[in-house]
MARKOLVEX-48720 format. One record per residue (C-alpha): residue in one letter; x, y, z. Coordinates in steps of 0.02 Angstrom, whole numbers, plus 50000, padded with zeros to 5 digits. Layout:
N
{rec 'A',{X,Y,Z}}
...
END
This chain:
196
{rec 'X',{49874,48300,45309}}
{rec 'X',{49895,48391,45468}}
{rec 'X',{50002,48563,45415}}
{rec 'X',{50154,48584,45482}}
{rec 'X',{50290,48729,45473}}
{rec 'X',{50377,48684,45288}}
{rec 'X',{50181,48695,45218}}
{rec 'X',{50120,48854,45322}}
{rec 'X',{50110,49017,45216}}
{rec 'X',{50086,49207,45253}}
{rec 'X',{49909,49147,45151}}
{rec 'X',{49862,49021,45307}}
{rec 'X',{49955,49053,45462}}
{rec 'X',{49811,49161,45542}}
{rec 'X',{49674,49014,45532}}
{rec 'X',{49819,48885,45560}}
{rec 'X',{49840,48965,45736}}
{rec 'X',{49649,48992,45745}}
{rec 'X',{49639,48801,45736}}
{rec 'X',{49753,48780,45872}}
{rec 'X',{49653,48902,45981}}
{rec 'X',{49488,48815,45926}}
{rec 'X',{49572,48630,45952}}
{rec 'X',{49683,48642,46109}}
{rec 'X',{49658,48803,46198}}
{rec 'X',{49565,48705,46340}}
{rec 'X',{49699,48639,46415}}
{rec 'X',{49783,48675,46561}}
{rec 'X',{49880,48805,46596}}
{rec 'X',{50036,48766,46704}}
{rec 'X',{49911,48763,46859}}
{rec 'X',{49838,48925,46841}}
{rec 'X',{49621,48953,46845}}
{rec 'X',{49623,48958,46674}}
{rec 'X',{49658,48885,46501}}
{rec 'X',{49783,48895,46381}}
{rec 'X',{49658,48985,46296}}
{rec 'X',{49565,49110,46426}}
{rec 'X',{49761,49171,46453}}
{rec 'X',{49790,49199,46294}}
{rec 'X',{49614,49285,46273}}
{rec 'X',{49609,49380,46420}}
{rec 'X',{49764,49497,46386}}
{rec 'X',{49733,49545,46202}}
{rec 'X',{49559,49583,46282}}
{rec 'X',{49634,49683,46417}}
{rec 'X',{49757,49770,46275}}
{rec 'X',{49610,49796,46171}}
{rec 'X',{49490,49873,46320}}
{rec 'X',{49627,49985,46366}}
{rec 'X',{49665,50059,46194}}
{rec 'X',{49805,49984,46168}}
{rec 'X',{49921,49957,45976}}
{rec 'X',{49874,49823,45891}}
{rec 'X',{50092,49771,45885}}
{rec 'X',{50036,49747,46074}}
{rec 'X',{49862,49667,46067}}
{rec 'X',{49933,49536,45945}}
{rec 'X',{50085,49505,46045}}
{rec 'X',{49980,49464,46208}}
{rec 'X',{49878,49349,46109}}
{rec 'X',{50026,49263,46052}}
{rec 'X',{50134,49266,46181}}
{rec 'X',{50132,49076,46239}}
{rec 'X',{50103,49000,46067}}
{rec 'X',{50244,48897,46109}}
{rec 'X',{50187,48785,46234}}
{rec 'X',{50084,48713,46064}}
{rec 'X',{50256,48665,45977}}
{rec 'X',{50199,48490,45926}}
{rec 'X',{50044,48590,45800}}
{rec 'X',{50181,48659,45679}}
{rec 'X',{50285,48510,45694}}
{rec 'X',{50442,48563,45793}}
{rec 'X',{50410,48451,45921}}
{rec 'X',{50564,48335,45977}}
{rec 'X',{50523,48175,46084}}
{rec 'X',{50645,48260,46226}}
{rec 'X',{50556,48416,46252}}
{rec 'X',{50464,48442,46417}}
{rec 'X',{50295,48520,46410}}
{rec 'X',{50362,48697,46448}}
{rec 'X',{50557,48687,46383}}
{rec 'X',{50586,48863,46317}}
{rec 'X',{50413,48870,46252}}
{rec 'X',{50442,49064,46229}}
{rec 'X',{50599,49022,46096}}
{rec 'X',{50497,48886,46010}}
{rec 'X',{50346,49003,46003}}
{rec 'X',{50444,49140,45935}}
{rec 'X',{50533,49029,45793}}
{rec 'X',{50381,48996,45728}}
{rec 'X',{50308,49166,45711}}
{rec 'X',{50461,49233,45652}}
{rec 'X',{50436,49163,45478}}
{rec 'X',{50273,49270,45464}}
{rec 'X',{50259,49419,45586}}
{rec 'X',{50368,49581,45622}}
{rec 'X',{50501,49588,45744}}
{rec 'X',{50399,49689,45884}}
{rec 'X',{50255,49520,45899}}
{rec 'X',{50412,49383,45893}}
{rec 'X',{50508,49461,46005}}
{rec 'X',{50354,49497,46114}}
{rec 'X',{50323,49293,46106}}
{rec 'X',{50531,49265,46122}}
{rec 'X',{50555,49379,46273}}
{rec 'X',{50408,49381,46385}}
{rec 'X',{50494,49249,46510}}
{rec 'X',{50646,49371,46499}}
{rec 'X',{50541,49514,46536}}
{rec 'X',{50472,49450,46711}}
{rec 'X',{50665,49414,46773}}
{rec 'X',{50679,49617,46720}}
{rec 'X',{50515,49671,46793}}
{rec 'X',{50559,49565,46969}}
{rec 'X',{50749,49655,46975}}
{rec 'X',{50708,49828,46911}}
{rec 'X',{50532,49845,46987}}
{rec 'X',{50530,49748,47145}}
{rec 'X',{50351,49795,47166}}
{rec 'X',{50290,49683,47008}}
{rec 'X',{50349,49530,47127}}
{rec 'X',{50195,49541,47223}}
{rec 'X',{50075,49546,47058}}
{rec 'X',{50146,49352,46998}}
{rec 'X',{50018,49227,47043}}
{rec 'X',{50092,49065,47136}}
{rec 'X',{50124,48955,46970}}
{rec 'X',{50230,49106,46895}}
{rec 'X',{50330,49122,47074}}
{rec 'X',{50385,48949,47061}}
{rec 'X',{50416,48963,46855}}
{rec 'X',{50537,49112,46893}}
{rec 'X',{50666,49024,46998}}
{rec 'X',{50661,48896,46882}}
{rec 'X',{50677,49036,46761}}
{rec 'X',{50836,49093,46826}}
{rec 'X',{50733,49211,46967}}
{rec 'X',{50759,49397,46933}}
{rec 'X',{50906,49479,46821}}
{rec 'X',{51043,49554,46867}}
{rec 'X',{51129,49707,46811}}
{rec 'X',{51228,49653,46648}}
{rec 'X',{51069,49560,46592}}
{rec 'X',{50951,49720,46661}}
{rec 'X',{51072,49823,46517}}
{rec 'X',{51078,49707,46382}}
{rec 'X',{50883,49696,46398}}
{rec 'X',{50861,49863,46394}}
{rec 'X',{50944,49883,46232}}
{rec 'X',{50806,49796,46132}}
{rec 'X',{50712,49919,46017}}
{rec 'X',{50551,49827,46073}}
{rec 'X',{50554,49817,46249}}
{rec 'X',{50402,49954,46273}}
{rec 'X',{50280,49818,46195}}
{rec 'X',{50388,49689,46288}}
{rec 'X',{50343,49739,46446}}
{rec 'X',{50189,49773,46411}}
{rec 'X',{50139,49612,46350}}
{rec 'X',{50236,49533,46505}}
{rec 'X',{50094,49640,46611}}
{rec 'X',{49978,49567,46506}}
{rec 'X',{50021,49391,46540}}
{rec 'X',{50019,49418,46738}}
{rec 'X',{49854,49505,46701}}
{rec 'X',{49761,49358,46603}}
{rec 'X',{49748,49231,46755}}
{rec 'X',{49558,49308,46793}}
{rec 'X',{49439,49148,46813}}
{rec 'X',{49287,49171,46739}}
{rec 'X',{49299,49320,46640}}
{rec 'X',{49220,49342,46478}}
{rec 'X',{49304,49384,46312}}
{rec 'X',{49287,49363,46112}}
{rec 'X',{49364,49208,46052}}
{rec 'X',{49524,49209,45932}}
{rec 'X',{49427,49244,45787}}
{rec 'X',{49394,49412,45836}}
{rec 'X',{49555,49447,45843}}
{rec 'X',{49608,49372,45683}}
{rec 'X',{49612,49529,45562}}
{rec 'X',{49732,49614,45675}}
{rec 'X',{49820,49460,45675}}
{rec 'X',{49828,49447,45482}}
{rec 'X',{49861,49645,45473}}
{rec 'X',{50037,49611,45572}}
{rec 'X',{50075,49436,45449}}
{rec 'X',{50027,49577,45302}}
{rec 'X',{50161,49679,45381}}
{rec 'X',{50291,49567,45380}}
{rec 'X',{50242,49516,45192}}
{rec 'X',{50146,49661,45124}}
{rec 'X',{50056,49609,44959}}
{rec 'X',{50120,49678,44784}}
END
């Protein structure tokens, strides 16, 4: 039996999600030149190149989890293939990782409507798939949401993730596969749940 989220444990969450990497991280991703997987990749590589925390490695490499909803079971027959996948994603990890990766996962849509109102240079950076996504989106904040966002403890590794996201769209580019990245990603779950 497939596991779902009432059977997933701080003990198998990191090769659960390795699974889903390893299973379904070819497909498509919302019309960009890469996979699921290659975006996902490609900015905890970037993170990791540049020297950046592992809180922030982690949350790149997590970031769009959601968009594989029906793996842990959450799935409803009514959900469209990207209905707040960053909400669904973030339920899900919340269960098993610290604040700073779940709300990296629950707020990196967020954090491109913040980017595109507050830094109106990070427009030209989004690719064409992620123009379209933000007016769908809500297109950028404006000043009551700019404030409330700034209030989040987090947002640092927020934004940086969001970066990270525009960043991973590179065709062709080479990087280690999930596994590689699994002890960091079972050093935040051991975080969240530190053993006695």
């Amino acid at each position: 039996m497939k596991p779902n989220i009432e059977t997933l444990t701080a003990e198998n969450i990191v090769d659960f999600i390795g699974g889903i990497f390893d299973r379904r991280g070819g497909e498509e991703y919302l019309g960009e030149d890469v996979t699921m997987a290659e975006h996902m990749l490609q900015g905890a590589t970037i993170a990791e190149q540049n020297g950046q925390s592992e809180e922030i490695i982690v949350g790149a490499l997590l970031h769009d989890i959601g968009h594989f909803t029906s793996e842990f079971g959450t799935y409803h027959p009514d959900d469209t293939e990207d209905r707040h996948h960053e909400d669904a994603g973030a339920e899900v990890l919340e269960q098993f990782f610290p604040s700073v990766i779940t709300d990296c996962v629950r707020f990196h849509v967020a954090a491109k409507r913040y980017l595109c109102a507050t830094k109106p240079s990070y427009f030209d950076r989004l690719s064409a798939a992620s123009v379209h996504t933000l007016e769908l989106q809500g297109g950028p904040m404006n000043d009551d949401e700019v404030a409330d966002f700034e209030k989040n403890p987090n947002l640092k590794e927020i934004i940086a993730v969001r970066y990270l996201d525009e960043a991973g769209k590179r065709a062709g580019m080479e990087t280690p596969d999930y596994w590689h990245f699994a002890p960091m990603v079972q050093r935040m779950v051991d975080l969240h749940h530190p053993k006695t």
